[in-house]
C-alpha positions, -999 to 999 in steps of 0.1 A, spaced: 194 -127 -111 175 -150 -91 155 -132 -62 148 -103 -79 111 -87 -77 95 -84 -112 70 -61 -123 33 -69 -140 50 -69 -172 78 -95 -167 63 -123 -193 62 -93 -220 92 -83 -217 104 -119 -220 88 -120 -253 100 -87 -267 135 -98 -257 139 -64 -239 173 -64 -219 167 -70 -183 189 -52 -152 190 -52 -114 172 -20 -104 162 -13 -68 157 -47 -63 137 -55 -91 143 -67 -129 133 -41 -149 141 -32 -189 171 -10 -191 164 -4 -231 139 -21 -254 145 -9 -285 173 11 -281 180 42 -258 186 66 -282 151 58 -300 135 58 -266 150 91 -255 138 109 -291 97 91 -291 99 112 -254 110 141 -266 91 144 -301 65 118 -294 51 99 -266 68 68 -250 52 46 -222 72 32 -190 65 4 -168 77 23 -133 58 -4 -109 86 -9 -90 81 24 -72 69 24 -38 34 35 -22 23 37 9 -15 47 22 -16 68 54 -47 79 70 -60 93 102 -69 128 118 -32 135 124 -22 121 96 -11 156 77 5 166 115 24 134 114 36 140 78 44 178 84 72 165 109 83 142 88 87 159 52 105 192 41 76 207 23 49 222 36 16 197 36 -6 217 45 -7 235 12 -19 206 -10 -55 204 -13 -72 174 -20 -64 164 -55 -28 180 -53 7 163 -62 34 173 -36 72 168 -42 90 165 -10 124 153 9 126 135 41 157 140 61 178 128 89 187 148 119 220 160 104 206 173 70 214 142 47 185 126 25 158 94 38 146 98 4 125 117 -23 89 111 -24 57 119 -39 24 132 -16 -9 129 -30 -35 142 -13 -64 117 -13 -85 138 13 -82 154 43 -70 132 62 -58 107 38 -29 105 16 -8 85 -5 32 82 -7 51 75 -40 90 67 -27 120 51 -49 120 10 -56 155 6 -37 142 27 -4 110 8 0 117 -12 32 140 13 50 113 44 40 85 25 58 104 11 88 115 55 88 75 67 92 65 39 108 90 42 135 77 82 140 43 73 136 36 68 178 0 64 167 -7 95 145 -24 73 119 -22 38 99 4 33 76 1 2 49 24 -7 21 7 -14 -8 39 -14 -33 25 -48 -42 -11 -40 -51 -5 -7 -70 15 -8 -105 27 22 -124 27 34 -159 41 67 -170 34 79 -205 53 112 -213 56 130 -245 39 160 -263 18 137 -276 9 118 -243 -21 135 -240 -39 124 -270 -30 87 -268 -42 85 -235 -76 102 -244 -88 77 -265 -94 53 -241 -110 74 -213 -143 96 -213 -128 120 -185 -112 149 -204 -75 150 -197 -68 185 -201 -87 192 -172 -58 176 -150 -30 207 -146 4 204 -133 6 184 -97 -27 174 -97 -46 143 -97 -81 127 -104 -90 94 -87 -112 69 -101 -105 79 -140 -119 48 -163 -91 40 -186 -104 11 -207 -133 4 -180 -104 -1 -154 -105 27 -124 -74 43 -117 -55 73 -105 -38 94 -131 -18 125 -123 4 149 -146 40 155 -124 65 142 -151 102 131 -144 115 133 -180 107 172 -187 78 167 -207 39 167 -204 25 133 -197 9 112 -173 11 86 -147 -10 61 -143 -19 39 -109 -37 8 -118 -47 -23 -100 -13 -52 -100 -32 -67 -122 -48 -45 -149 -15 -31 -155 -6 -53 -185 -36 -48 -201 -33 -8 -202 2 -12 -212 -12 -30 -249 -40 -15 -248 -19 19 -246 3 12 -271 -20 -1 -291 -43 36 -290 -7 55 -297 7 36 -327 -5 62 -350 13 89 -324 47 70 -324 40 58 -288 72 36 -283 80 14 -252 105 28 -230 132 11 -207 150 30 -175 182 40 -200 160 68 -216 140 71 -185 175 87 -171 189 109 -199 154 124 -197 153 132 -161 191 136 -164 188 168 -193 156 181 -173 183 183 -139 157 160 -121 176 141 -95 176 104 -88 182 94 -51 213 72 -47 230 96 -72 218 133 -69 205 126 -32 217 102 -5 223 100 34 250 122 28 236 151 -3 210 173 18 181 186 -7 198 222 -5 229 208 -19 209 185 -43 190 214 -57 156 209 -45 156 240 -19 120 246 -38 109 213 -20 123 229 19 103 253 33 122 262 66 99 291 75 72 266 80 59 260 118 70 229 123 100 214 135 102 187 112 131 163 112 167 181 95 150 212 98 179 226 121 204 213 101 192 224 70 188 263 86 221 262 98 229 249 57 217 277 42 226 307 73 262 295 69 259 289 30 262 260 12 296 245 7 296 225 -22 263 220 -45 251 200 -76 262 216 -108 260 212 -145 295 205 -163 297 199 -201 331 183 -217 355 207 -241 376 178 -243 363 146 -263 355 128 -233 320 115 -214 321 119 -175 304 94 -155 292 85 -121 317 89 -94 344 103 -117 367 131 -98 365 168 -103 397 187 -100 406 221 -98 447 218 -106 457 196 -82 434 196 -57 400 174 -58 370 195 -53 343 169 -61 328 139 -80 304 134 -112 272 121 -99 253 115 -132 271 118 -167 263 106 -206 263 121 -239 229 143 -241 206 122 -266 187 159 -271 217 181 -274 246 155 -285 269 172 -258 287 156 -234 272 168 -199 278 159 -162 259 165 -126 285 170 -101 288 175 -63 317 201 -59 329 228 -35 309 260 -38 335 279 -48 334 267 -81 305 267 -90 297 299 -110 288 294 -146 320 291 -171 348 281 -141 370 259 -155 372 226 -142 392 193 -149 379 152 -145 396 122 -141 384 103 -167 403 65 -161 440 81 -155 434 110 -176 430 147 -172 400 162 -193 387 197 -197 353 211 -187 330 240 -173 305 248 -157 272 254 -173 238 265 -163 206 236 -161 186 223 -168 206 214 -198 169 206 -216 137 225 -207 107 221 -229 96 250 -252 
């Protein structure tokens, strides 16, 4: 695995003996203790992830939220200073650049959270558009990323920090927040359908908040997490992961992110024709939830049939930690989508039964 990128926390997961995978480019933990116990601290507890090998960018300059409104399918001039936006940026014909993150630093400043393996090609995209709008830096390398999520995140992370937590509500962000005497940016979005926090730190502070983090939650349970339970979280809480749920070819209406695509907005940002014509003419196949009635676990790329003919493909599948069911995402033709069709995968030769159910399969009580 030579020529992978590591993150901050390489030499400690070399000690821990955490199992290391190809993700995006980088060698990250796919499980440290075990997915299953990952998955359940989440859900009942707190756990802490190393996500460093996400992307972010810095743009600034007076045109800088002009620049972004062409370029995004949200509407950026909603987010105040302080806000969290969750956006899509598109090609011409519809199809996904990416998934991103938009803080709003100030007025005309802001910072861009994009996926590890869309780095390069999402800053050669903007900067390509940019024709002088503003400055655009990657600082990917500078900036490192720890997300703790749980329903007790809250609490651990308020022992080492003065600034009260609760303050922060969902998509919002505070800048400058001393965790431990180190100055960071910590925001409450979530990708794992609980509360919790992410936390930007400098490169290199970001091992020292990850002990010193685990060593304020031990009394909540605060357990280590690798990107196995990272995905059956987002996975039961329908959040989509780019290269799966979105791609060149998956539009964010057919992904299921038409929250993120405000059409009506006036700008003619880049898709935004393509995506009008997606939703006048109506969608003809989307992302729905499938759970197994035969004893079988669907999985990426695994076909959908209707009888004979094929009507789509599994995009994410696994057995639900939370629920113990067997569950899929799939991209399939929009006329079977309604909740209870009954619907058939290929699971290596053989014919299984499913049906369509309604997500998210896990939303937090």
């Amino acid at each position: 695995m030579s020529g992978l990128k590591t993150t901050p926390l390489y030499e400690t997961y070399k000690k821990i003996d955490a199992r290391l995978i190809d993700f995006g480019g980088y060698l990250l933990p796919v499980q440290i203790s075990g997915i299953g116990k990952e998955h359940h601290a989440v859900r009942h507890a707190a756990g802490i992830f190393d996500v460093s090998h996400m992307g972010e960018f810095r743009l600034e300059g007076a045109h800088a939220e002009d620049f972004l409104q062409r370029m995004v399918t949200n509407d950026v001039s909603k987010a105040n200073p302080g806000d969290a936006l969750y956006t899509a940026m598109c090609y011409e014909d519809g199809g996904t650049v990416d998934d991103l993150m938009i803080y709003r630093l100030t007025d005309s400043s802001f910072m861009l959270v994009v996926n590890a393996a869309n780095i390069d090609k999402d800053f050669e995209w903007l900067q390509s558009h940019l024709n002088g709008e503003g400055t655009l830096e990657n600082e990917s390398d500078q900036i490192a990323l720890l997300a703790v999520q749980g329903p007790l995140a809250e609490s651990v992370v308020q022992k080492i920090t003065e600034f009260q937590l609760n303050t922060i509500s969902h998509f919002k962000f505070e800048e400058n927040v001393l965790l431990d005497a180190i100055p960071v940016l910590i925001s409450r979005t979530g990708y794992t359908g609980e509360q919790g926090f992410e936390i930007y730190c400098p490169w290199d502070s970001a091992e020292h908040l990850w002990h010193k983090l685990l060593q304020s939650g031990e009394k909540e349970g605060l357990m280590p997490c690798g990107l196995g339970a990272r995905d059956t979280l987002r996975f039961e809480a329908r959040l989509p992961l780019y290269g799966q749920e979105l791609s060149a070819t998956i539009s964010p209406l057919e992904a299921g992110i038409g929250f993120a695509v405000k059409t009506k907005k006036d700008v003619d940002f880049i898709g935004k024709s393509a995506l009008i014509n997606q939703k006048n003419k109506g969608l003809s196949r989307k992302i729905i939830g499938v759970e197994m009635i035969d004893r079988a676990i669907p999985r990426t790329h695994y076909a959908v049939y209707d009888g004979e003919n094929k009507i789509g493909e599994i995009t994410t599948g696994t057995q639900s930690p939370t629920l113990g069911k067997n569950l899929g995402l799939a991209l399939i033709d929009a006329k079977y989508t309604s909740i209870g069709t009954a619907l058939e995968i290929d699971i290596r030769g053989k014919r299984k039964k499913a049906k369509v159910v309604k997500t998210p399969f896990y939303k937090r009580s």
